[in-house]
TORKOL-4160 file (C-alpha; in steps of 0.2 Angstrom, whole numbers, padded with zeros to 4 digits, m for minus):
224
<pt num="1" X="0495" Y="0447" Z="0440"/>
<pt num="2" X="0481" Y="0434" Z="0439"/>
<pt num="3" X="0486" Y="0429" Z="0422"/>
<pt num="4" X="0503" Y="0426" Z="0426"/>
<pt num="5" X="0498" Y="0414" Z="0442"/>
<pt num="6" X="0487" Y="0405" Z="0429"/>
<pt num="7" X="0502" Y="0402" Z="0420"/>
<pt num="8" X="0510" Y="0397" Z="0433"/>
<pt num="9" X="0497" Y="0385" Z="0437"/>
<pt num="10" X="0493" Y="0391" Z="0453"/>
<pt num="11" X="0477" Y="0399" Z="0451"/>
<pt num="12" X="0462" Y="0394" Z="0437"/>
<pt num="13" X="0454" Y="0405" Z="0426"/>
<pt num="14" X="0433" Y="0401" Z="0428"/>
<pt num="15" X="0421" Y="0409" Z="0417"/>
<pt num="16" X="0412" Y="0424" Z="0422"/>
<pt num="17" X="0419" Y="0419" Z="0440"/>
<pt num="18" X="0432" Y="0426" Z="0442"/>
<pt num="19" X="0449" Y="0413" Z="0446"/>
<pt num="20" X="0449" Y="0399" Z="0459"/>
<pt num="21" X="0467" Y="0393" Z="0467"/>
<pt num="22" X="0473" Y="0377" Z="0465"/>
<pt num="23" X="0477" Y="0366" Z="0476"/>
<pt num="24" X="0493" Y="0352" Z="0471"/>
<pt num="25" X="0487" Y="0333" Z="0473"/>
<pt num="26" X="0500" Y="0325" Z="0486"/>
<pt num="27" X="0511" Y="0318" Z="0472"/>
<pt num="28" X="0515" Y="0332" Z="0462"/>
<pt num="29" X="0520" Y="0342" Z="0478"/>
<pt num="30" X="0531" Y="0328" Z="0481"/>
<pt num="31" X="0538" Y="0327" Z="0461"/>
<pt num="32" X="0540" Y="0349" Z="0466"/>
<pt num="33" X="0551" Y="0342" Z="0482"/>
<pt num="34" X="0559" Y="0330" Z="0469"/>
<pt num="35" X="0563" Y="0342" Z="0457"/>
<pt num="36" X="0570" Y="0356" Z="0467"/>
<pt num="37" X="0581" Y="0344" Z="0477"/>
<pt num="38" X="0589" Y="0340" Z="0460"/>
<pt num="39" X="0592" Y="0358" Z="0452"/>
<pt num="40" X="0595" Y="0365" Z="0468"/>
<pt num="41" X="0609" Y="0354" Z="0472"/>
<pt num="42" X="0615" Y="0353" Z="0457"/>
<pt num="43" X="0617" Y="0374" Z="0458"/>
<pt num="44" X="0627" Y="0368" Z="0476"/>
<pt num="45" X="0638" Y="0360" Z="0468"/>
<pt num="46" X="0641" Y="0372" Z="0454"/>
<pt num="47" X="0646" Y="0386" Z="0467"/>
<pt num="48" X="0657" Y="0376" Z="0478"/>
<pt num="49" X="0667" Y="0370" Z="0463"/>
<pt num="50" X="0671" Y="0387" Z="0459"/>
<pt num="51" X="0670" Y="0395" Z="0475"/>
<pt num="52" X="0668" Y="0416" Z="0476"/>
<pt num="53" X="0676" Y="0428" Z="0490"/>
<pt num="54" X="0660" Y="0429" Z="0497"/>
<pt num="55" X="0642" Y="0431" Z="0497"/>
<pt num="56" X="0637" Y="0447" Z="0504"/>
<pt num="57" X="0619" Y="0447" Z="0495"/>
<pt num="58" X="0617" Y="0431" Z="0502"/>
<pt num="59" X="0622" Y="0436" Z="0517"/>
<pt num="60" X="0613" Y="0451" Z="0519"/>
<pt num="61" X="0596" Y="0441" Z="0515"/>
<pt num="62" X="0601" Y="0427" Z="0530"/>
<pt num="63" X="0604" Y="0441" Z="0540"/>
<pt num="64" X="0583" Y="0444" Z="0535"/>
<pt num="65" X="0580" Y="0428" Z="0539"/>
<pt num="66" X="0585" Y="0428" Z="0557"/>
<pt num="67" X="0578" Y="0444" Z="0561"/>
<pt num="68" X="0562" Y="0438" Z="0552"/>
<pt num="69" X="0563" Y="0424" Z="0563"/>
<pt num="70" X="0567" Y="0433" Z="0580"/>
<pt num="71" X="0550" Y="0447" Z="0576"/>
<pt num="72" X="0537" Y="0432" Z="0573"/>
<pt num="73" X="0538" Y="0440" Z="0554"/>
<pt num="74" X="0532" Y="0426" Z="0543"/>
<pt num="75" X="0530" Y="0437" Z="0528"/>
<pt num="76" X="0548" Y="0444" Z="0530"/>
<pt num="77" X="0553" Y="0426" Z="0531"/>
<pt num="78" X="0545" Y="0420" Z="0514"/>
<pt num="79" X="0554" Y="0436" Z="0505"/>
<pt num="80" X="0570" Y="0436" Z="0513"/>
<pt num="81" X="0568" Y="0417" Z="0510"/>
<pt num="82" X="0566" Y="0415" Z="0494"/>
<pt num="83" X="0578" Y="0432" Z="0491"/>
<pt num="84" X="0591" Y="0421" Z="0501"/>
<pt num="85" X="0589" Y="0405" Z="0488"/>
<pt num="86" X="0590" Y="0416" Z="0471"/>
<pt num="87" X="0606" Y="0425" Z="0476"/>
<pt num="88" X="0615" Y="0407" Z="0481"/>
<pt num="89" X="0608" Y="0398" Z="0465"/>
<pt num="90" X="0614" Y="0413" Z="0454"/>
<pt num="91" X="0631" Y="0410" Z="0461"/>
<pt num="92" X="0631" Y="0397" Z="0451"/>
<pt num="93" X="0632" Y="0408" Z="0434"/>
<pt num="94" X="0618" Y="0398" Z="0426"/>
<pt num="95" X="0603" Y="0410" Z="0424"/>
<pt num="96" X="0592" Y="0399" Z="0413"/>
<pt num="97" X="0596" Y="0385" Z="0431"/>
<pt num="98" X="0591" Y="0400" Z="0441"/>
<pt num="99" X="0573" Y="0404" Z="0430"/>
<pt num="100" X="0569" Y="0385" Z="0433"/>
<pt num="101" X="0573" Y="0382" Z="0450"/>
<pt num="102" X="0564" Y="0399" Z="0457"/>
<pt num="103" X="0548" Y="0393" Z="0443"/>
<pt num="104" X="0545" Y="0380" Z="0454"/>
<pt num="105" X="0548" Y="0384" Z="0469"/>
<pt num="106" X="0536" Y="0400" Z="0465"/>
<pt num="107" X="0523" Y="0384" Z="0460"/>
<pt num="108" X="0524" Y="0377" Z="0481"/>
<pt num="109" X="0511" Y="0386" Z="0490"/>
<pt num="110" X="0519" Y="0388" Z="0507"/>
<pt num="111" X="0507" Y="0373" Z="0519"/>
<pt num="112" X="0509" Y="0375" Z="0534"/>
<pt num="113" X="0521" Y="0387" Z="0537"/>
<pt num="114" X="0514" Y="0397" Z="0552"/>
<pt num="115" X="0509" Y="0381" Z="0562"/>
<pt num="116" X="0518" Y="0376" Z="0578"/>
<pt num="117" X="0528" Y="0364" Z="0564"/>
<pt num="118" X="0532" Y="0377" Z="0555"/>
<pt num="119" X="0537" Y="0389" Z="0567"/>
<pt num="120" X="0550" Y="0376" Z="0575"/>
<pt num="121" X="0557" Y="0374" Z="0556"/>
<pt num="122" X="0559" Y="0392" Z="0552"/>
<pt num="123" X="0569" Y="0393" Z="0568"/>
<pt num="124" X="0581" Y="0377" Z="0565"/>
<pt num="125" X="0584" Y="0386" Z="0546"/>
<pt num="126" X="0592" Y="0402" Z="0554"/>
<pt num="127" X="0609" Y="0393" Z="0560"/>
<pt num="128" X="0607" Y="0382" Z="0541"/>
<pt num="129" X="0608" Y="0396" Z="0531"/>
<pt num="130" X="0621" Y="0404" Z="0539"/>
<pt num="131" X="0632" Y="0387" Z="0536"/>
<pt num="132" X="0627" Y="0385" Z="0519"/>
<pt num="133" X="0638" Y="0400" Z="0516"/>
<pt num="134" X="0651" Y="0396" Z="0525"/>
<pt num="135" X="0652" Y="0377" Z="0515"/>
<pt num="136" X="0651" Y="0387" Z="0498"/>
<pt num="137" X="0665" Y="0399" Z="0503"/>
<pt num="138" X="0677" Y="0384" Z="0507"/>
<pt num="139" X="0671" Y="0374" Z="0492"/>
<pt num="140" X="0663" Y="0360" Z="0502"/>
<pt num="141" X="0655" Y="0348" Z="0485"/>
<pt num="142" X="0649" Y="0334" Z="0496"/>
<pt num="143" X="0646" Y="0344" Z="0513"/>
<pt num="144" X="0635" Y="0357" Z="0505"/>
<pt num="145" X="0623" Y="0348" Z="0496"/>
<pt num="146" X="0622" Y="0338" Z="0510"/>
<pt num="147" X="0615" Y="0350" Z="0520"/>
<pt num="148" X="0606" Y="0359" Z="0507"/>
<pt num="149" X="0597" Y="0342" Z="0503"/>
<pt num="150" X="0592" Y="0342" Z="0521"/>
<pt num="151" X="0587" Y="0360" Z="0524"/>
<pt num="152" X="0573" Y="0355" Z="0507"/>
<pt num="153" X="0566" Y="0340" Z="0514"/>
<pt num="154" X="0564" Y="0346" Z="0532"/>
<pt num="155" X="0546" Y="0355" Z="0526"/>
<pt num="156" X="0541" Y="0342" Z="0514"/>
<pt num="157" X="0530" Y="0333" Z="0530"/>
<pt num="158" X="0524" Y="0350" Z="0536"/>
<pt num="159" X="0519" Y="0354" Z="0519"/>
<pt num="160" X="0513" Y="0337" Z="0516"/>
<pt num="161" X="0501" Y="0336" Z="0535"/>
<pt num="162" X="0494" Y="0352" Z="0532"/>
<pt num="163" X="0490" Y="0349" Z="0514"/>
<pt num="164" X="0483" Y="0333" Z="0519"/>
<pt num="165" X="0472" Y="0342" Z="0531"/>
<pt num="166" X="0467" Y="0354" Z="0520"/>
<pt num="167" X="0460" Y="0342" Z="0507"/>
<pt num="168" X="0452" Y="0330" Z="0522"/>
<pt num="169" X="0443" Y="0347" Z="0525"/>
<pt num="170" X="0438" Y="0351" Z="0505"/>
<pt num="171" X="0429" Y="0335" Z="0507"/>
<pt num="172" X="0418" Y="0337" Z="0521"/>
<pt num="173" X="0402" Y="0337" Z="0518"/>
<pt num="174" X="0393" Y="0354" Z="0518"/>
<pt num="175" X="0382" Y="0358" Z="0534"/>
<pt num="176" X="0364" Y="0352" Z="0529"/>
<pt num="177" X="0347" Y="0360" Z="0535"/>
<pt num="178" X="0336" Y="0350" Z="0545"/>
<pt num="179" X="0319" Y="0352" Z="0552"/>
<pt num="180" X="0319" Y="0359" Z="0572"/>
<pt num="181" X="0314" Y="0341" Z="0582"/>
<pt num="182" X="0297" Y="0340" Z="0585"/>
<pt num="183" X="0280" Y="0341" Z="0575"/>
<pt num="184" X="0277" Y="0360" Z="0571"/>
<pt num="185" X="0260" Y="0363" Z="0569"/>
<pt num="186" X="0253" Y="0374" Z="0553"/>
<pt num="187" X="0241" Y="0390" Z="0557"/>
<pt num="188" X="0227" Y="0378" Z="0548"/>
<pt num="189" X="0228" Y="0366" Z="0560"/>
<pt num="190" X="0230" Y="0379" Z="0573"/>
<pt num="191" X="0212" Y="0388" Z="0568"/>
<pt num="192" X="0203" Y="0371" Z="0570"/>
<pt num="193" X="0206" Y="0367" Z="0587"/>
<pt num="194" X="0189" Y="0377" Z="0592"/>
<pt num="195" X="0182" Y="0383" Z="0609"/>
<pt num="196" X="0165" Y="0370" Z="0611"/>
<pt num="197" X="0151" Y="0377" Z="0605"/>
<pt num="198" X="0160" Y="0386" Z="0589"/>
<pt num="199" X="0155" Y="0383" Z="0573"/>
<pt num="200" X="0169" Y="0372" Z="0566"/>
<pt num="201" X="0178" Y="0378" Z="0549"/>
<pt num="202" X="0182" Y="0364" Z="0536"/>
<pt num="203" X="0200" Y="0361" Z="0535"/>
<pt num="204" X="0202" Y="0365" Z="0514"/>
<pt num="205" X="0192" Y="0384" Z="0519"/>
<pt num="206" X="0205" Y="0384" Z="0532"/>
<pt num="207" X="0221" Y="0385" Z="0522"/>
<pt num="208" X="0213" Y="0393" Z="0508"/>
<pt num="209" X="0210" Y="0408" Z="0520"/>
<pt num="210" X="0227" Y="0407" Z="0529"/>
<pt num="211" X="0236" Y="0407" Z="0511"/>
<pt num="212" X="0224" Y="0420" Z="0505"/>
<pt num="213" X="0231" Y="0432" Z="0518"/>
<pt num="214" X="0251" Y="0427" Z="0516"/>
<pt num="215" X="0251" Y="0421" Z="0538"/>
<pt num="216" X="0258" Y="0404" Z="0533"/>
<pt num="217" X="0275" Y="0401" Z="0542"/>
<pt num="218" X="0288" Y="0390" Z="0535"/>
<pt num="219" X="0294" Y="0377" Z="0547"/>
<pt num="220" X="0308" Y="0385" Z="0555"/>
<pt num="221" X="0325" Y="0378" Z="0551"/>
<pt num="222" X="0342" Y="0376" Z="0558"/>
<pt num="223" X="0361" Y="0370" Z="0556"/>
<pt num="224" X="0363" Y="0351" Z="0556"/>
């Protein structure tokens, strides 16, 4: 499965570590947007030109969609989602259009879908994919692309702010150790302050012995 999300580009193969995910830079998210808007419009087109009876496989996965929505299911949603948006391209009775426009929709790794942004977008989608069905069945060639169009783009800015976020966060620096504040004496120093009258032990004596015995502390540390 990790070799196949390589392929895909979504993950990277490190050695002897294992895989790291890959994050898209902000233009080729946008090229993704760019591309799918293309194909998947094209499909549209396709399946309102030729209309069929109906739909029930898409249908059915709408009818996902909205219970997915109503249950605060945002796993449900991304399946029944992306099941939804299969079934309508391969209405279009292109399979090698299908491979593509799935291929790179698997490549967009879902930002920001369960922010607040997200949420409200999920909910607007319920009554779009119910209408998309109801354009393809009455051969709508300009209405539906329309609306598909719009129902692509509307999570191109919640993909693009939380991706933005994401990366603003990558490059903060790491949290770096810093001494506590204030002067911290070492057990050396600590043995020369003598009551009067004690015989006094050079300094060099001093921190051979402490060493000697393993009682020297390191200066304590904390988060910067």
């Amino acid at each position: 499965a990790l070799l196949e999300l390589s392929r895909g580009g979504l993950v990277e193969p490190m050695r002897n570590r294992g895989f790291k995910v890959v994050e898209p830079t902000l233009t080729e998210l946008r090229n993704l947007f760019d591309m799918r808007e293309v194909l998947e419009l094209h499909a549209a087109v396709l399946v309102a030109a030729n209309p069929p009876k109906d739909l029930p496989a898409v249908r059915g996965w709408a009818d996902q969609i909205a219970k997915a929505v109503e249950t605060d299911d945002v796993q449900l949603y991304l399946e029944a989602d992306r099941a939804y948006h299969r079934e309508f391209i391969a209405a279009a009775g292109n399979e090698l259009l299908t491979e593509m426009v799935m291929g790179l929709r698997d490549k967009m790794r879902l930002y920001g879908i369960s922010s607040r942004a997200g949420h409200e977008r999920q909910l607007a989608s319920v009554p779009e994919h119910y209408r998309l069905i109801e354009l393809a069945l009455a051969g709508e060639t300009e209405a539906l692309p329309a609306l598909l169009r719009s129902h692509i783009r509307s999570w191109e800015p919640i993909f693009v702010d939380a991706l933005m976020r994401s990366k603003d966060h990558a490059r903060e620096p790491p949290r770096q150790l810093s001494r506590t504040p204030g002067r911290v004496s070492r057990p050396w120093q600590r043995v020369q302050s003598l009551p009067a009258g004690s015989r006094q032990v050079p300094a060099a004596q001093t921190r051979r012995y402490w060493w000697s015995v393993r009682t020297v502390r390191a200066p304590a540390l904390r988060a910067a």
